[in-house]
PDB file as gemmi writes it, atoms N, CA and C in Angstrom:
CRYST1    1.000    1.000    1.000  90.00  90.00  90.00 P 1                      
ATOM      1  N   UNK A   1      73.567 130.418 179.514  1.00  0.00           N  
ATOM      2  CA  UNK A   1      73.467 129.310 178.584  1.00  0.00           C  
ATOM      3  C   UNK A   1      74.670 128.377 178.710  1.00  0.00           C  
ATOM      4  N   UNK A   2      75.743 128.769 179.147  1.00  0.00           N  
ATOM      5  CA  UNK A   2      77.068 128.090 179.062  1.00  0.00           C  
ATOM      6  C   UNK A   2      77.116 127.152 179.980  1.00  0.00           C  
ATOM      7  N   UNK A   3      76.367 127.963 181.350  1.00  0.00           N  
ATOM      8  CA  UNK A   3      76.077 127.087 182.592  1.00  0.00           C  
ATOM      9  C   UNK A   3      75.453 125.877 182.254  1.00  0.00           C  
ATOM     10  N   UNK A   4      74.073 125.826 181.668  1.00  0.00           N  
ATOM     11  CA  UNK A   4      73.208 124.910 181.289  1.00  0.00           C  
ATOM     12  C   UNK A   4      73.984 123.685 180.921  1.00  0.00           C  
ATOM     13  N   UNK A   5      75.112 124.208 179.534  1.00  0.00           N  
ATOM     14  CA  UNK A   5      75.774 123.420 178.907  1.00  0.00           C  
ATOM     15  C   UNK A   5      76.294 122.437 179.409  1.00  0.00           C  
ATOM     16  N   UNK A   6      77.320 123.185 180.631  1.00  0.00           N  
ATOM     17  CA  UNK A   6      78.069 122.576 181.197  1.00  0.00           C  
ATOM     18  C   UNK A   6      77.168 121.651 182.199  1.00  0.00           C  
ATOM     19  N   UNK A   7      76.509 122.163 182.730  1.00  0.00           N  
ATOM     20  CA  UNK A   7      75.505 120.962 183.411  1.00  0.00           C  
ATOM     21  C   UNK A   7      75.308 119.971 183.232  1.00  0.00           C  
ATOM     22  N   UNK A   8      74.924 120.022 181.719  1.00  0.00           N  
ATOM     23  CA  UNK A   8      74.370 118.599 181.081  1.00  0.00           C  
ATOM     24  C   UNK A   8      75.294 117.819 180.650  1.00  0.00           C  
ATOM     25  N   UNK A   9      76.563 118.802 180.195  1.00  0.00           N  
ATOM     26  CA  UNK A   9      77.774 118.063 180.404  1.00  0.00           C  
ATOM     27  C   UNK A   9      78.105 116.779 181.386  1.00  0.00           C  
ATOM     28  N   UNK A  10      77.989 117.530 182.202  1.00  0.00           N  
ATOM     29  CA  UNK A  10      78.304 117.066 183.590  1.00  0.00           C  
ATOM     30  C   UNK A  10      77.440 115.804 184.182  1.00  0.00           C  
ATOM     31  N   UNK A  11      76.478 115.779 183.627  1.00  0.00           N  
ATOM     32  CA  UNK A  11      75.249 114.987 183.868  1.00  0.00           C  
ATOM     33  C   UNK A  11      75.772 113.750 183.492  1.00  0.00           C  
ATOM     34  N   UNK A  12      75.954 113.951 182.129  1.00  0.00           N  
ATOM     35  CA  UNK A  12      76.076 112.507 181.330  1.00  0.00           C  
ATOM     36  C   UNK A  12      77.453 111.935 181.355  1.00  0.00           C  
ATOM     37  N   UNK A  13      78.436 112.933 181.577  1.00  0.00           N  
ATOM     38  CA  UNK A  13      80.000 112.653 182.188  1.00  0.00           C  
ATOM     39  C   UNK A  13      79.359 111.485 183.299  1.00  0.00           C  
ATOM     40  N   UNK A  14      78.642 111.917 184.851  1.00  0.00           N  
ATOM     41  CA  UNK A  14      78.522 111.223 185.820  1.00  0.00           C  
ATOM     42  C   UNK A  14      77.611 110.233 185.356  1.00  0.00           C  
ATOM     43  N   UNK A  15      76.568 110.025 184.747  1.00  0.00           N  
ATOM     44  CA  UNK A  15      76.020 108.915 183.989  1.00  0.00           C  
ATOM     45  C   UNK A  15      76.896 107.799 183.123  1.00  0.00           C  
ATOM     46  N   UNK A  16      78.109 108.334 182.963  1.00  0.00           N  
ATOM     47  CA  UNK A  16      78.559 107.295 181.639  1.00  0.00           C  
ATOM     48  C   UNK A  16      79.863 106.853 182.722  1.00  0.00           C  
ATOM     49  N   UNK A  17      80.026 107.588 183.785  1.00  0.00           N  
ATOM     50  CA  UNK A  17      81.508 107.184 184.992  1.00  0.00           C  
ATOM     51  C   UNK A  17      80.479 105.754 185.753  1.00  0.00           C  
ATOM     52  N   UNK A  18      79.508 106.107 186.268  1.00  0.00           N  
ATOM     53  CA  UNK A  18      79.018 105.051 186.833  1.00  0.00           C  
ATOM     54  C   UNK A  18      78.705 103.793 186.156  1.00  0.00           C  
ATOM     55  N   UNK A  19      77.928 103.685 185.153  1.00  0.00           N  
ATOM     56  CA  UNK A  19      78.069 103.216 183.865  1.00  0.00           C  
ATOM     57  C   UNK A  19      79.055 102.102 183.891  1.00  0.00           C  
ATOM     58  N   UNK A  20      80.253 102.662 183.809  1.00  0.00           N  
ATOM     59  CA  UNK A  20      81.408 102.038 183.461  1.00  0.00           C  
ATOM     60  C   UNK A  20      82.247 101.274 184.814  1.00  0.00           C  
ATOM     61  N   UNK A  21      81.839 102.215 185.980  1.00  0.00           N  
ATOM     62  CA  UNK A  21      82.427 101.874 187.271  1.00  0.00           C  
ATOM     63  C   UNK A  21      81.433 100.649 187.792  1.00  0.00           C  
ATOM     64  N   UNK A  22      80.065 100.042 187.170  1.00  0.00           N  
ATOM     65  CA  UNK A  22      79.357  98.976 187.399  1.00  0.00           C  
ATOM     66  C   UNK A  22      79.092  97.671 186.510  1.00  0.00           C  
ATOM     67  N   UNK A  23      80.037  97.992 185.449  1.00  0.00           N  
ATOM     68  CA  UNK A  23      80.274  97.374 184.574  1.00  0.00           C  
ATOM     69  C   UNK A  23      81.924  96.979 184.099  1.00  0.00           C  
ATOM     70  N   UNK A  24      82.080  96.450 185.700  1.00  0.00           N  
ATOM     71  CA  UNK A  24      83.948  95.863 185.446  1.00  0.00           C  
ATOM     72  C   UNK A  24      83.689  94.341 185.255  1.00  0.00           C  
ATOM     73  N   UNK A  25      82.712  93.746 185.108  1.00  0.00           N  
ATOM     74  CA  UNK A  25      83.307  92.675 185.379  1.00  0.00           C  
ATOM     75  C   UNK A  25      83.514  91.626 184.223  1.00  0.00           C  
ATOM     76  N   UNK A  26      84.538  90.880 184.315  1.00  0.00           N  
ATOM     77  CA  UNK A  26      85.235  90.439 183.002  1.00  0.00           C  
ATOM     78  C   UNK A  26      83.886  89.555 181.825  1.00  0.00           C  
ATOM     79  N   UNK A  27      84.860  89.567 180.931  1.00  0.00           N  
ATOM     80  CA  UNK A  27      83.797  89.016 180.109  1.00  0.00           C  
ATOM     81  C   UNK A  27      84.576  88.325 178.885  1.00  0.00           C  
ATOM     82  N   UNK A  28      84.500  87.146 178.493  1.00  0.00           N  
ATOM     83  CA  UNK A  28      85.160  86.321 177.163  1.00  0.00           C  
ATOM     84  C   UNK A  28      84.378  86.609 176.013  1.00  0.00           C  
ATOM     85  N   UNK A  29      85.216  87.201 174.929  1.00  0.00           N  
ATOM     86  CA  UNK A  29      84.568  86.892 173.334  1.00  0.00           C  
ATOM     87  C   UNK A  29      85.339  85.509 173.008  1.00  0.00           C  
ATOM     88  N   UNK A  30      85.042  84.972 172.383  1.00  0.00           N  
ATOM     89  CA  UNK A  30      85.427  83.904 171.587  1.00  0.00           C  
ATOM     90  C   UNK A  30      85.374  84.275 170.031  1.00  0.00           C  
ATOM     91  N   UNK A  31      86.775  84.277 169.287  1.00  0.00           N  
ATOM     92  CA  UNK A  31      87.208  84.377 168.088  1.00  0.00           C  
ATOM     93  C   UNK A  31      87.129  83.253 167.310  1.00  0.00           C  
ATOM     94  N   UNK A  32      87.617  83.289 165.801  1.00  0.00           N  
ATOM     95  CA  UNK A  32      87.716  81.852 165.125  1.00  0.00           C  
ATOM     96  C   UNK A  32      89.058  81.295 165.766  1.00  0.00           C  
ATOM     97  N   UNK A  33      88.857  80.076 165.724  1.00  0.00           N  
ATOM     98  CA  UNK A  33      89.982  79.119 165.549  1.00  0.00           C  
ATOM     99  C   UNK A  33      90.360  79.112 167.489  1.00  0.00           C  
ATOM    100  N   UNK A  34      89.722  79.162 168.080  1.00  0.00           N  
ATOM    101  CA  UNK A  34      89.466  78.900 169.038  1.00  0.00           C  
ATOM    102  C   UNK A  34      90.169  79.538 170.695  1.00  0.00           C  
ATOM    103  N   UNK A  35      90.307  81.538 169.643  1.00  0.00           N  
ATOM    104  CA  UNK A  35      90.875  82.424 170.162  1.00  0.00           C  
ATOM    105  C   UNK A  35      89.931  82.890 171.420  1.00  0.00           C  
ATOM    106  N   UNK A  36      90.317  83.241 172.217  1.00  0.00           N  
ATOM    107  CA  UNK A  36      89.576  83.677 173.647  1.00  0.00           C  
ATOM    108  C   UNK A  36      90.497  85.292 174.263  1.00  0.00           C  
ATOM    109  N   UNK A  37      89.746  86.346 174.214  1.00  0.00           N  
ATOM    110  CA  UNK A  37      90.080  87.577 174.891  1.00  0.00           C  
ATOM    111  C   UNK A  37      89.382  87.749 175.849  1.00  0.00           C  
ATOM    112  N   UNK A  38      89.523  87.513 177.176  1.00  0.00           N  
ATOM    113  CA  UNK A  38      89.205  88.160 178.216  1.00  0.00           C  
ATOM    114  C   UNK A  38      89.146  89.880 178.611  1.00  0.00           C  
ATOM    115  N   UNK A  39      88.401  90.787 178.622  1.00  0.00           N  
ATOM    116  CA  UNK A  39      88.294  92.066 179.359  1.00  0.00           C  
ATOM    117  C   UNK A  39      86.927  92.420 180.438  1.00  0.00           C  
ATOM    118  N   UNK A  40      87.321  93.613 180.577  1.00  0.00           N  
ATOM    119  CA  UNK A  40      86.268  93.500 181.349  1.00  0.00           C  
ATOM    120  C   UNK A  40      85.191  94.659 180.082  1.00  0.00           C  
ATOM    121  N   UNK A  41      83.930  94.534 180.663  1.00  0.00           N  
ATOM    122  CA  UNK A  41      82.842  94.208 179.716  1.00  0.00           C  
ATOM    123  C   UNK A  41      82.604  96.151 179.361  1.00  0.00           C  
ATOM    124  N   UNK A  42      82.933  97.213 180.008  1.00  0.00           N  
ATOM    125  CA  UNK A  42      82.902  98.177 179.826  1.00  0.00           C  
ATOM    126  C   UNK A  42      84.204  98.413 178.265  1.00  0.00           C  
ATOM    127  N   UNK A  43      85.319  98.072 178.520  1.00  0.00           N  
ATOM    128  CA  UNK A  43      86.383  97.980 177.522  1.00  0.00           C  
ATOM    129  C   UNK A  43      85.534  97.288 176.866  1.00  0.00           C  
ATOM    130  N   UNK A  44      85.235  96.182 176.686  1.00  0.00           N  
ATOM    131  CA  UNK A  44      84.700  95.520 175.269  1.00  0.00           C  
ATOM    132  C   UNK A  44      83.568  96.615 174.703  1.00  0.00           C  
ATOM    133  N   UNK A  45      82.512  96.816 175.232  1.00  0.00           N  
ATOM    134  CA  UNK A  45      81.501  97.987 174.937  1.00  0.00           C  
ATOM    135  C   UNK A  45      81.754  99.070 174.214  1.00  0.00           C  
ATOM    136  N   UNK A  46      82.946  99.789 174.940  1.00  0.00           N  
ATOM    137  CA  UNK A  46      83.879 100.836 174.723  1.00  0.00           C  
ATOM    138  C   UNK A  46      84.459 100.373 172.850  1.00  0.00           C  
ATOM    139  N   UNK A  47      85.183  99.276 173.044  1.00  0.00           N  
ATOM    140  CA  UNK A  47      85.965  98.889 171.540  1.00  0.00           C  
ATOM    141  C   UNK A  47      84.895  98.899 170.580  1.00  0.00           C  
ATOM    142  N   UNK A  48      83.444  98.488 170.685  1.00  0.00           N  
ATOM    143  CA  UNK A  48      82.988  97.766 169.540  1.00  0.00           C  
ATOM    144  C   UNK A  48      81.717  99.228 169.337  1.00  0.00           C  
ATOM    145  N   UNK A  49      81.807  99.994 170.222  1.00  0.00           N  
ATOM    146  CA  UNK A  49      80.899 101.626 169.863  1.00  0.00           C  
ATOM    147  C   UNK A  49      82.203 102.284 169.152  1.00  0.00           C  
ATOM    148  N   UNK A  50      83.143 102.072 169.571  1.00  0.00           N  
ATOM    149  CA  UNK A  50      84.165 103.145 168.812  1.00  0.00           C  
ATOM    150  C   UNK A  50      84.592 102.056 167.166  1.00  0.00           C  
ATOM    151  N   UNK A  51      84.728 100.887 167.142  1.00  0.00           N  
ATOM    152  CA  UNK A  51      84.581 100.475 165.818  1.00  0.00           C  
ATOM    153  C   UNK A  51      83.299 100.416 164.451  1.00  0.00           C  
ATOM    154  N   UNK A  52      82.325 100.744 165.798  1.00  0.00           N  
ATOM    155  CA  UNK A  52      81.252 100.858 164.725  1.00  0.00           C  
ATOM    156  C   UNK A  52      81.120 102.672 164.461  1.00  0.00           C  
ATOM    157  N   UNK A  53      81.775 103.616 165.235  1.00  0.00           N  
ATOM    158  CA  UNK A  53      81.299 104.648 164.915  1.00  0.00           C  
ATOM    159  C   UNK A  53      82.606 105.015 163.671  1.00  0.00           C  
ATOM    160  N   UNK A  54      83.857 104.231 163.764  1.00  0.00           N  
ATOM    161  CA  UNK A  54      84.954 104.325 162.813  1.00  0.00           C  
ATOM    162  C   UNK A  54      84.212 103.764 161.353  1.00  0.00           C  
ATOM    163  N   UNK A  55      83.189 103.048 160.982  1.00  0.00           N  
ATOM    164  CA  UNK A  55      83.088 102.504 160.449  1.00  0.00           C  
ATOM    165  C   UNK A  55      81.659 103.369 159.476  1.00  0.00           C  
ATOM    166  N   UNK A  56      81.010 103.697 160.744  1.00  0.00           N  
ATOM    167  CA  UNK A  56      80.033 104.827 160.066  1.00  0.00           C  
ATOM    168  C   UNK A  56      81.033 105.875 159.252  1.00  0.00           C  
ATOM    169  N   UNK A  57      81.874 106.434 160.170  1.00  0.00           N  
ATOM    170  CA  UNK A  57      82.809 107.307 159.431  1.00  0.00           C  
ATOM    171  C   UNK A  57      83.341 106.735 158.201  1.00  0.00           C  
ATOM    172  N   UNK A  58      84.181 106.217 158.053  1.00  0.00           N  
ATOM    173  CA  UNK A  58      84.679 105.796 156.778  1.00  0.00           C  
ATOM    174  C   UNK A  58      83.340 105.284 155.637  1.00  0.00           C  
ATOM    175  N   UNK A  59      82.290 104.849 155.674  1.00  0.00           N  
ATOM    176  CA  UNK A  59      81.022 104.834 154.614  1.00  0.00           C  
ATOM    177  C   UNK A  59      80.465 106.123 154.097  1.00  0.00           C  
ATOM    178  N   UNK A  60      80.850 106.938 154.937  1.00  0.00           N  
ATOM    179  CA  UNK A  60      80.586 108.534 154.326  1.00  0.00           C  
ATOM    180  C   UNK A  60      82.097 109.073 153.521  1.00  0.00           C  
ATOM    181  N   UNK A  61      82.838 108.963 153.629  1.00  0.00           N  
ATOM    182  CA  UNK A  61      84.266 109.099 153.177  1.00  0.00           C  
ATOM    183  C   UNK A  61      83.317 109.579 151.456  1.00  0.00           C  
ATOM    184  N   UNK A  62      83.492 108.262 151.039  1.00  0.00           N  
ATOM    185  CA  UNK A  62      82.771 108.035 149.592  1.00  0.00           C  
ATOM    186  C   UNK A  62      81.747 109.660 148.697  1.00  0.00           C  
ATOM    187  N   UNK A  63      80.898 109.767 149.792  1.00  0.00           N  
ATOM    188  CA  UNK A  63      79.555 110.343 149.312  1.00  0.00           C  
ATOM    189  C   UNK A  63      80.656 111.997 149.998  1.00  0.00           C  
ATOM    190  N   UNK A  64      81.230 112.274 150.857  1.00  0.00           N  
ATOM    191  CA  UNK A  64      81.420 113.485 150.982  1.00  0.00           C  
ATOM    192  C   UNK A  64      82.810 113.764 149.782  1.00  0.00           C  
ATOM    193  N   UNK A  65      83.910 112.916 149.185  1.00  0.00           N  
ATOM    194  CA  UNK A  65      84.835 113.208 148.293  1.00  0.00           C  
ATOM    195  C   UNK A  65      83.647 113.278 147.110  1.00  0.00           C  
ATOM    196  N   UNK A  66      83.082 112.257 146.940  1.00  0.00           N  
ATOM    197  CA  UNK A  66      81.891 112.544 145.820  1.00  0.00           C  
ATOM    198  C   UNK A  66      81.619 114.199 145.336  1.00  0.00           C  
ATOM    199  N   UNK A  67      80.979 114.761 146.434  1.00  0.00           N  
ATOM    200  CA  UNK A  67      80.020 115.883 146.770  1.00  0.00           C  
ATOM    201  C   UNK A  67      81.059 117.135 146.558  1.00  0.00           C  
ATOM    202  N   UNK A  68      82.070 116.725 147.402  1.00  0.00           N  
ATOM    203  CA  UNK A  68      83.363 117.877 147.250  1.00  0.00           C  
ATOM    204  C   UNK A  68      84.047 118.239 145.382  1.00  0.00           C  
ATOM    205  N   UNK A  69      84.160 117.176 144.901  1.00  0.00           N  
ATOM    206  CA  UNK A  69      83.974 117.011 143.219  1.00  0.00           C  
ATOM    207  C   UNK A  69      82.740 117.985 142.785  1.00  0.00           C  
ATOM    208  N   UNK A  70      82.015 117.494 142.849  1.00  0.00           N  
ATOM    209  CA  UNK A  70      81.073 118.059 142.091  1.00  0.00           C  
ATOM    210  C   UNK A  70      80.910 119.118 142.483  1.00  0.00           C  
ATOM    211  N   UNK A  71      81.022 119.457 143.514  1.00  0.00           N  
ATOM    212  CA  UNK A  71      80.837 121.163 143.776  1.00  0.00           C  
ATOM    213  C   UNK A  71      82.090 121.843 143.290  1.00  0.00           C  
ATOM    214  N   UNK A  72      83.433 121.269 142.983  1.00  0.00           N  
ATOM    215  CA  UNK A  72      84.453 121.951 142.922  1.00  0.00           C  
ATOM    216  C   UNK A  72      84.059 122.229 141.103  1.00  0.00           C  
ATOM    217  N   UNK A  73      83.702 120.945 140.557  1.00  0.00           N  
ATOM    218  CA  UNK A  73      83.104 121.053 139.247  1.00  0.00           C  
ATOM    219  C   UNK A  73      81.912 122.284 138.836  1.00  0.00           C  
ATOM    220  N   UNK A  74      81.278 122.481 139.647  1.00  0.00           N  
ATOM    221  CA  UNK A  74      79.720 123.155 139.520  1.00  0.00           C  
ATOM    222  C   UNK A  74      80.270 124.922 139.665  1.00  0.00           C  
ATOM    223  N   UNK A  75      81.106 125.022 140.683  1.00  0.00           N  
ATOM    224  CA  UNK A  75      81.850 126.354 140.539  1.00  0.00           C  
ATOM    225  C   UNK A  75      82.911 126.992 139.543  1.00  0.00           C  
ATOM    226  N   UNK A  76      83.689 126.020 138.866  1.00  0.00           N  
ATOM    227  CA  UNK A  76      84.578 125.973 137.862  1.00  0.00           C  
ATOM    228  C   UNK A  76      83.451 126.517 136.751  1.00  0.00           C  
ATOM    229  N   UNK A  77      82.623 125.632 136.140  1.00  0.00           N  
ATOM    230  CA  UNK A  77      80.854 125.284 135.501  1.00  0.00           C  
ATOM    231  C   UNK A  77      80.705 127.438 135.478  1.00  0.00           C  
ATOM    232  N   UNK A  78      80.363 127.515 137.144  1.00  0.00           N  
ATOM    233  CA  UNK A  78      79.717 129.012 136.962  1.00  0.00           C  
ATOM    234  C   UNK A  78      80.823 129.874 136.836  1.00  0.00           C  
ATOM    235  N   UNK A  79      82.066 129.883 137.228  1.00  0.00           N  
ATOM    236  CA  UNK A  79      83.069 131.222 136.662  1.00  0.00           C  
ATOM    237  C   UNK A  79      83.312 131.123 135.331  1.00  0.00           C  
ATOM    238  N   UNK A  80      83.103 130.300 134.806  1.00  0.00           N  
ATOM    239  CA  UNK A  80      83.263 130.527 132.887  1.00  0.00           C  
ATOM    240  C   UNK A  80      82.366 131.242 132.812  1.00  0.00           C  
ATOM    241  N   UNK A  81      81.026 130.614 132.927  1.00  0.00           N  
ATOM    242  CA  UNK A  81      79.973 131.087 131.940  1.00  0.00           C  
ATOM    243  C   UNK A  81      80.398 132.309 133.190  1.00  0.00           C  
ATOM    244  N   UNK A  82      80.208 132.752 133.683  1.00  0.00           N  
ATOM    245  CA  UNK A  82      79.955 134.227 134.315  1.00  0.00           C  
ATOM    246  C   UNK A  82      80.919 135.181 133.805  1.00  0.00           C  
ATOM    247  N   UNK A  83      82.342 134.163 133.022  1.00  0.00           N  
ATOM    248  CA  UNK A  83      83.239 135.037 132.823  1.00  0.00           C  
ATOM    249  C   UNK A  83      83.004 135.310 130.863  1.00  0.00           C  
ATOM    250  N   UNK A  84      82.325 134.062 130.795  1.00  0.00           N  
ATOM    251  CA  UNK A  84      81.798 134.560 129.033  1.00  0.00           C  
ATOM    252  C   UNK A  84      80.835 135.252 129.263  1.00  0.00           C  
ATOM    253  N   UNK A  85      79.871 135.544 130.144  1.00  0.00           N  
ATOM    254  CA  UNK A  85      78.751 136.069 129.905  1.00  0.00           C  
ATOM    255  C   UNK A  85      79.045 137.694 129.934  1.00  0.00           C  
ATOM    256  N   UNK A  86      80.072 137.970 130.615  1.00  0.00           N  
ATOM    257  CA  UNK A  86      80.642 139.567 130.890  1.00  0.00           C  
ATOM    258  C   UNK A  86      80.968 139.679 129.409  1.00  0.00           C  
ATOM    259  N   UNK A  87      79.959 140.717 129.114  1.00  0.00           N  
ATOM    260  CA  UNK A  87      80.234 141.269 127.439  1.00  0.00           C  
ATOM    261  C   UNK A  87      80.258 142.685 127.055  1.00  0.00           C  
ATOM    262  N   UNK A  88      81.457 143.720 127.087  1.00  0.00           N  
ATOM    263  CA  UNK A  88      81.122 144.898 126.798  1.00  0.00           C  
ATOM    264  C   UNK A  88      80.157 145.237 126.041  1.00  0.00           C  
ATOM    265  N   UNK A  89      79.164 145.930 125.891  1.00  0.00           N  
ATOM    266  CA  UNK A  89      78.072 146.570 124.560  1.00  0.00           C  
ATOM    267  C   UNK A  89      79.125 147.433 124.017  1.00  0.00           C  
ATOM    268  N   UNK A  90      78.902 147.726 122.834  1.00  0.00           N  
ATOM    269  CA  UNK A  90      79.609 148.392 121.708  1.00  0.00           C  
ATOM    270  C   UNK A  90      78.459 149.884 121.884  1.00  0.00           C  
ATOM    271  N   UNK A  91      79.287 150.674 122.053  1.00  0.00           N  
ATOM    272  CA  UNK A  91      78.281 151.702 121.718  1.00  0.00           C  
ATOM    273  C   UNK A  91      77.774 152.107 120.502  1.00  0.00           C  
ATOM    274  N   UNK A  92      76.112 152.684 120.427  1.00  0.00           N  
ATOM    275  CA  UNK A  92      75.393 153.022 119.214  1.00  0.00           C  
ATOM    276  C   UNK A  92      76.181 153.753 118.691  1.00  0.00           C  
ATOM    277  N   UNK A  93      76.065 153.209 117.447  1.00  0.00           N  
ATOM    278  CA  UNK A  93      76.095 154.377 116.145  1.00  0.00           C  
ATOM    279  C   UNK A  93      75.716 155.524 115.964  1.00  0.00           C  
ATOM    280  N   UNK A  94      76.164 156.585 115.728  1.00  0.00           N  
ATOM    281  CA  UNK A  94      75.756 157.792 115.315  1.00  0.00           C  
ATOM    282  C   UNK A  94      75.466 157.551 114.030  1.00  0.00           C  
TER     283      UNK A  94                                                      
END                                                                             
């Protein structure tokens, strides 16, 4: 199975080298105010998948501190009551 892994590894490693090794050639964004960056078009590709995947990341930030709360709340919630609910019985009366 490890083999496999590494295979496919390997696959898309050499898929994403060529990729990039056919995709040098320069390319202009144009900014406001009449800014101009030249790179070549693999780097630009490269910047704006890794800013959008920074960006997915940080929109979850929110909903996982959210989630981490409330569960820290919901367990606090069950060791009380589990710890009121522990009630010696009194033994019967003779």
């Amino acid at each position: 199975m490890t083999a496999i892994t590494w295979a496919v590894r390997l696959i898309i490693f050499s898929f994403l080298l060529l990729f990039a090794l056919q995709n040098t050639d320069p390319v202009n964004l144009n900014f406001v105010l009449g800014q101009i960056w030249q790179a070549p078009l693999v780097i630009v590709l490269l910047a704006f998948f890794a800013g959008g995947a920074l960006l997915g990341v940080l929109s979850l930030l929110g909903v996982i501190y959210r989630q981490r709360r409330e569960i820290s709340r919901l367990k606090r919630v069950a060791s009380e009551t589990k710890a009121a609910a522990v009630v010696v019985p009194e033994p019967p009366a003779v």
